[in-house]
N, CA, C and O atoms as a GROMACS GRO file, in nm:
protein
  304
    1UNK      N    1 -10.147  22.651  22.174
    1UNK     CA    2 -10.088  22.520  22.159
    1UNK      C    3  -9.976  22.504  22.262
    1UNK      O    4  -9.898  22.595  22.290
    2UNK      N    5  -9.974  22.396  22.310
    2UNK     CA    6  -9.857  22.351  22.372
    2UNK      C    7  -9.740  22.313  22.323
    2UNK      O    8  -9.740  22.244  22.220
    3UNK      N    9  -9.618  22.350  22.387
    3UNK     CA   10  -9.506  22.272  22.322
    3UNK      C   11  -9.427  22.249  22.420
    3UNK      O   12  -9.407  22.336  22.505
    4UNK      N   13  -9.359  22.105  22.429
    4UNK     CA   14  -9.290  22.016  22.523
    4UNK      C   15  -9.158  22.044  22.454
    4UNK      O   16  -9.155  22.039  22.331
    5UNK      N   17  -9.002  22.086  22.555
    5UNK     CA   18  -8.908  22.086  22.512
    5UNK      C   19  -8.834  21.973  22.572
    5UNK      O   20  -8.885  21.925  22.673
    6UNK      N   21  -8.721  21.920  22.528
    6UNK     CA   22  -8.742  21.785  22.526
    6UNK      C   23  -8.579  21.745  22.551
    6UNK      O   24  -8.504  21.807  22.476
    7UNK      N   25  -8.507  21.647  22.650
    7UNK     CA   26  -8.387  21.648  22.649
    7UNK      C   27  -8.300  21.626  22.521
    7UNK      O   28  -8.374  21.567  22.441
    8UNK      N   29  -8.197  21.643  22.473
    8UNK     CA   30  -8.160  21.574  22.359
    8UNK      C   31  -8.064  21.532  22.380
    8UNK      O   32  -8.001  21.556  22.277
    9UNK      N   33  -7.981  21.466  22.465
    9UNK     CA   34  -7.891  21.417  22.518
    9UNK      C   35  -7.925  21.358  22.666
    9UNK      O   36  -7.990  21.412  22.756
   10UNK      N   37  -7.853  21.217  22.664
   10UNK     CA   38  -7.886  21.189  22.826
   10UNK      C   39  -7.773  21.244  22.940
   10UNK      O   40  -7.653  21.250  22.916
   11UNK      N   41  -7.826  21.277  23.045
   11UNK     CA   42  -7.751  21.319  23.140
   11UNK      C   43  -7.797  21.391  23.246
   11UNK      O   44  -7.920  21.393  23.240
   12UNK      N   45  -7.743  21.472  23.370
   12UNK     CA   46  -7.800  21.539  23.458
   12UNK      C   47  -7.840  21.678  23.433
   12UNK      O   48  -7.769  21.762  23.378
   13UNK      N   49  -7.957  21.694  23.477
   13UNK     CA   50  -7.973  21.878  23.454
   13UNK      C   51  -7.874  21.908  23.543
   13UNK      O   52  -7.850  21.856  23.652
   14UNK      N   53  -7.808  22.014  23.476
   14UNK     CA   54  -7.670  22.092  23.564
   14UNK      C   55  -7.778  22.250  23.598
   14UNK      O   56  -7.770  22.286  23.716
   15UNK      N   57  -7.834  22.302  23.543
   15UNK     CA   58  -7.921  22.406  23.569
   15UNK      C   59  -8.036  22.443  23.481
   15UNK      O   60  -8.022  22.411  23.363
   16UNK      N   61  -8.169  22.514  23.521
   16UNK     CA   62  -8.231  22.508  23.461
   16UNK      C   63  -8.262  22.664  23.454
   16UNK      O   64  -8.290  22.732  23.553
   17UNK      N   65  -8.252  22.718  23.307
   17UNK     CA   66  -8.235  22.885  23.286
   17UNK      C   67  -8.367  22.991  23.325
   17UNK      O   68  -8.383  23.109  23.359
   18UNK      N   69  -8.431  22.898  23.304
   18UNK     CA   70  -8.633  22.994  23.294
   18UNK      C   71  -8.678  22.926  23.435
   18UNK      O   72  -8.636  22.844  23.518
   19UNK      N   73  -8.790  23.012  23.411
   19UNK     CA   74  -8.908  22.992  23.512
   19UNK      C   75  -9.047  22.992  23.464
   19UNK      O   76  -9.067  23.049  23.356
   20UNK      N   77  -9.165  22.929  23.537
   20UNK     CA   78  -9.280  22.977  23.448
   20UNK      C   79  -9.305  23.089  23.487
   20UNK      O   80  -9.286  23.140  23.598
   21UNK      N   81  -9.358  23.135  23.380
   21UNK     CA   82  -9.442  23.273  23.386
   21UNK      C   83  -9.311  23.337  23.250
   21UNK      O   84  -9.325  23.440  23.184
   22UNK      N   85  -9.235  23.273  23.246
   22UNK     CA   86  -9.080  23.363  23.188
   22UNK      C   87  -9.151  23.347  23.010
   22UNK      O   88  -9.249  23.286  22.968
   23UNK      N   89  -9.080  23.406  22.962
   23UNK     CA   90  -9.098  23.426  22.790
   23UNK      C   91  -8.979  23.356  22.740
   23UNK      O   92  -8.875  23.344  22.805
   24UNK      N   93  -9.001  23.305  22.608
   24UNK     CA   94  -8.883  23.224  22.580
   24UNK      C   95  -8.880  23.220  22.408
   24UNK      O   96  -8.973  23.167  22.348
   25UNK      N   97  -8.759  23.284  22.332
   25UNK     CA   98  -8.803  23.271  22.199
   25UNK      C   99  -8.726  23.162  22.154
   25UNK      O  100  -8.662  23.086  22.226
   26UNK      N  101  -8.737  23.160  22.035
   26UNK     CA  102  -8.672  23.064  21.950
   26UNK      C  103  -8.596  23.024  21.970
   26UNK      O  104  -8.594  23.080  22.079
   27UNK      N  105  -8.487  22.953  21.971
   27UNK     CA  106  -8.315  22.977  21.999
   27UNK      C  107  -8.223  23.005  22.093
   27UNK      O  108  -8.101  23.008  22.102
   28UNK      N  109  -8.344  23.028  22.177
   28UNK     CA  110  -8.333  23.086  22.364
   28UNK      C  111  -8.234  22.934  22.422
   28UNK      O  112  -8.260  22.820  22.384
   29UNK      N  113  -8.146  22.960  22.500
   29UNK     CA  114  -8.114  22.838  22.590
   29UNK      C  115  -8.203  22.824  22.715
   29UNK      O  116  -8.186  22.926  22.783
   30UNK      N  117  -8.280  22.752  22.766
   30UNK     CA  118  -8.362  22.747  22.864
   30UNK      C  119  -8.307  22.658  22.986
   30UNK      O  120  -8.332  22.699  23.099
   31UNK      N  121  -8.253  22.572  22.974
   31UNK     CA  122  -8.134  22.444  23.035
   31UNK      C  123  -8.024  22.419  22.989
   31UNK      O  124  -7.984  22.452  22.877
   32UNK      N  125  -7.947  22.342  23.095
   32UNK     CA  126  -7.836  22.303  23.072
   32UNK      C  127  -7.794  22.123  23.113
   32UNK      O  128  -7.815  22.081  23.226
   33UNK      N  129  -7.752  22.058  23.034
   33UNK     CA  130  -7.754  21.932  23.071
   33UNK      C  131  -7.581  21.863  23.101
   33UNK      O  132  -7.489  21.905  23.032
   34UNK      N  133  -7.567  21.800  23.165
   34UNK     CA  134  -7.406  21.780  23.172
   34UNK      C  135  -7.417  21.615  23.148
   34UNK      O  136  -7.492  21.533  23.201
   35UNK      N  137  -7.328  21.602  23.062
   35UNK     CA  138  -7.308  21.454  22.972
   35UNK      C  139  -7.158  21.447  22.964
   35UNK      O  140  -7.084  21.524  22.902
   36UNK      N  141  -7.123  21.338  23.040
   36UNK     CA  142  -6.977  21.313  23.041
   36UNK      C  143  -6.917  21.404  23.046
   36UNK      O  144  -6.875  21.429  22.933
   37UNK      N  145  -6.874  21.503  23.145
   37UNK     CA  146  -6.832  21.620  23.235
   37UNK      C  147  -6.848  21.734  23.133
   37UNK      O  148  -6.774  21.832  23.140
   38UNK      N  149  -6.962  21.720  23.019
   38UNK     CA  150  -6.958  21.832  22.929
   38UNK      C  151  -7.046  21.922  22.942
   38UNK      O  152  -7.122  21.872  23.025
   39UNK      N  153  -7.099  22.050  22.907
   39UNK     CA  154  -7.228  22.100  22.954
   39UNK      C  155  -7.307  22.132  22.807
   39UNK      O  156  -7.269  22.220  22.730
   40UNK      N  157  -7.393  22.066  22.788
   40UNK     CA  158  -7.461  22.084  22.648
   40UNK      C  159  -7.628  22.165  22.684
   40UNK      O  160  -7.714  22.140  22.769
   41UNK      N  161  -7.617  22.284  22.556
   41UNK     CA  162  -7.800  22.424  22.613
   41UNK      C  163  -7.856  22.302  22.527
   41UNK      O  164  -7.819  22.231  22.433
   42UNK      N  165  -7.983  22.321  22.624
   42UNK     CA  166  -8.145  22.273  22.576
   42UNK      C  167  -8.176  22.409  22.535
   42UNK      O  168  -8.161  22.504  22.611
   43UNK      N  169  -8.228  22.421  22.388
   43UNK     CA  170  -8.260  22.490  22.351
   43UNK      C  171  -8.388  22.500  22.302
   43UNK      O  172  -8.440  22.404  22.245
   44UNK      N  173  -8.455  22.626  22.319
   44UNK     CA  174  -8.596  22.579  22.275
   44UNK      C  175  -8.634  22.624  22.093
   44UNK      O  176  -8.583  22.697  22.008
   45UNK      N  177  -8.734  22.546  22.101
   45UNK     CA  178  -8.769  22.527  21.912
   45UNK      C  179  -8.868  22.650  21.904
   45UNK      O  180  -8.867  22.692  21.788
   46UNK      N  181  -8.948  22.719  21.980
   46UNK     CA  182  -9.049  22.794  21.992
   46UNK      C  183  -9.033  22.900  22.045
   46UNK      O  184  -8.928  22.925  22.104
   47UNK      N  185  -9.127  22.980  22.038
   47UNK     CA  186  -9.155  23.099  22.121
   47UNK      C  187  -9.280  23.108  22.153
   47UNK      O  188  -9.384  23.093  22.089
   48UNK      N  189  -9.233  23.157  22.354
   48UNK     CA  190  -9.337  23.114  22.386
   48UNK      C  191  -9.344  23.190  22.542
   48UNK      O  192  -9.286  23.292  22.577
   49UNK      N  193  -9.440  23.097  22.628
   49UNK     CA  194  -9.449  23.141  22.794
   49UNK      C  195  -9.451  23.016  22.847
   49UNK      O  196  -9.544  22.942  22.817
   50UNK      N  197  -9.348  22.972  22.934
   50UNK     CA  198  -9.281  22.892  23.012
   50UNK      C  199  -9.430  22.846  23.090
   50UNK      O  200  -9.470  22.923  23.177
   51UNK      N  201  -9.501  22.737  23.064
   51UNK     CA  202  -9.630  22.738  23.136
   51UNK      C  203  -9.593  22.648  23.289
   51UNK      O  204  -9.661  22.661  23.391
   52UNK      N  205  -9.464  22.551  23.277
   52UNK     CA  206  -9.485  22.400  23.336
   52UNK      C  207  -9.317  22.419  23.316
   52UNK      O  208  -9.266  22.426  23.204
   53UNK      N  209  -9.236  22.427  23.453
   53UNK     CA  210  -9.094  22.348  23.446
   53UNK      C  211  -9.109  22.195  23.506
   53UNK      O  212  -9.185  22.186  23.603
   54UNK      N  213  -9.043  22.070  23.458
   54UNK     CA  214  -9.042  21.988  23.502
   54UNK      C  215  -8.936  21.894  23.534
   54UNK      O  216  -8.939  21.771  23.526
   55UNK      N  217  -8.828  21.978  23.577
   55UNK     CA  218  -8.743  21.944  23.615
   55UNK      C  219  -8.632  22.005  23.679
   55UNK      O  220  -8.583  22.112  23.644
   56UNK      N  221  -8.589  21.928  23.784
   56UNK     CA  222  -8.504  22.046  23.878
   56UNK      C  223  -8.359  22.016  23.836
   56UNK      O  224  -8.328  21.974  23.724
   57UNK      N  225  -8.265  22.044  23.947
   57UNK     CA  226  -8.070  22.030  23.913
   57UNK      C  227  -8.074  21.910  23.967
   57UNK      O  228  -8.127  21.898  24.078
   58UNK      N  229  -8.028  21.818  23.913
   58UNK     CA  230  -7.951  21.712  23.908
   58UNK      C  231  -8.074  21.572  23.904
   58UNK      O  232  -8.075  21.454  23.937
   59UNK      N  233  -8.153  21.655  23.852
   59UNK     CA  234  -8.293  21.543  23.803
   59UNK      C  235  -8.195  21.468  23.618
   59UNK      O  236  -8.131  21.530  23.532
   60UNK      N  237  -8.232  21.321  23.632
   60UNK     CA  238  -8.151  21.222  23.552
   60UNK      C  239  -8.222  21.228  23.441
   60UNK      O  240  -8.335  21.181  23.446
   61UNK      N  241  -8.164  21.298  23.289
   61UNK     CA  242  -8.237  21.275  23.217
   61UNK      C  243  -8.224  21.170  23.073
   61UNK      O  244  -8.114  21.160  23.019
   62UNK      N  245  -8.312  21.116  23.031
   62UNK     CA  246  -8.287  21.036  22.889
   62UNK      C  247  -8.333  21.102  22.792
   62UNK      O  248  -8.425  21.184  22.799
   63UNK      N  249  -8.246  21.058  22.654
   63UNK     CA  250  -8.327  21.136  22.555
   63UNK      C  251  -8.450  21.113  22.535
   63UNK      O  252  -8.506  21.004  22.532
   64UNK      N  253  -8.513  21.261  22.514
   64UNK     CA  254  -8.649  21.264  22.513
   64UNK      C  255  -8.741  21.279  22.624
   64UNK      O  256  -8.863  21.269  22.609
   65UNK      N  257  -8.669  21.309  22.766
   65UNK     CA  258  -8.774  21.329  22.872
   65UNK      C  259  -8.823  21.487  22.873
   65UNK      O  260  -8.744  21.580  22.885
   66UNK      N  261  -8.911  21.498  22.864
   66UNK     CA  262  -8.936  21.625  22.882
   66UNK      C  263  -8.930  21.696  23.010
   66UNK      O  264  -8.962  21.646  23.118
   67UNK      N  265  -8.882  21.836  22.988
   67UNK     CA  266  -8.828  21.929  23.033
   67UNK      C  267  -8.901  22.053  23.096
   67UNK      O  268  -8.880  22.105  23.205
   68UNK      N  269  -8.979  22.082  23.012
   68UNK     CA  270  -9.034  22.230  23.002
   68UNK      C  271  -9.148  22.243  22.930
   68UNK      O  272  -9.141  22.227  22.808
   69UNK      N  273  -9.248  22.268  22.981
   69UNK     CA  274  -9.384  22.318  22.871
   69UNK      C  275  -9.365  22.439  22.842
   69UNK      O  276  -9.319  22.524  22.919
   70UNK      N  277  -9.398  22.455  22.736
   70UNK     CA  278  -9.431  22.645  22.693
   70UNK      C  279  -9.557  22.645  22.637
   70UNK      O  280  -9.597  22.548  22.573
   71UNK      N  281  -9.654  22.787  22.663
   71UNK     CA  282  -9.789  22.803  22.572
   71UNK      C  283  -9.721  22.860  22.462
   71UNK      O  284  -9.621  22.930  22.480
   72UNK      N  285  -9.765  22.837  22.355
   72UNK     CA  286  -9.721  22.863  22.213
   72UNK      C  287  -9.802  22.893  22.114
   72UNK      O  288  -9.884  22.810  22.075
   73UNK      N  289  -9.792  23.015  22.058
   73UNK     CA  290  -9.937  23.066  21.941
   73UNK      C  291  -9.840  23.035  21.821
   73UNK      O  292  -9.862  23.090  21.713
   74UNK      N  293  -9.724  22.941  21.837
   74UNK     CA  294  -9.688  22.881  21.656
   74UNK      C  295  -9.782  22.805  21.609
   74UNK      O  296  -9.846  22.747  21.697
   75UNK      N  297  -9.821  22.779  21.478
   75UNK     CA  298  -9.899  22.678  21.397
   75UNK      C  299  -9.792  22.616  21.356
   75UNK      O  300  -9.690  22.676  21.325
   76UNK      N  301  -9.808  22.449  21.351
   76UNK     CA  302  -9.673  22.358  21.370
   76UNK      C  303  -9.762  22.303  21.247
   76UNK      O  304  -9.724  22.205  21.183
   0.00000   0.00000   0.00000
């Protein structure tokens, strides 16, 4: 299964932590987003393998753009 991680705040990617091919569990910070000079982790909901990054540093984000694919053997 796929799983899309997803901005939750609008603002600029300040950095992005993974790569594909990378492993990523639960709770992992994978990004970083900067919202009104603050730096808030994208964190991921899953565990998984980073299949798809889709977004670079200082790419503009709204809530809800997605971020990051991961392959994921959770049953949701």
């Amino acid at each position: 299964m796929e799983a899309t991680i997803s901005a939750h705040m609008p603002g600029l990617v300040a950095r992005v932590i993974v790569g594909e091919g990378d492993h990523v569990s639960k709770g992992e910070t994978v990004a970083v987003i900067n919202c009104m000079k603050t730096e808030l982790a994208v964190i991921s909901e899953h565990d998984g393998k980073v299949k798809q990054v889709l977004v670079k540093e200082w790419d503009e984000m709204d809530v809800g753009s997605p971020m990051i694919i991961l392959e994921s053997n959770e049953v949701k």
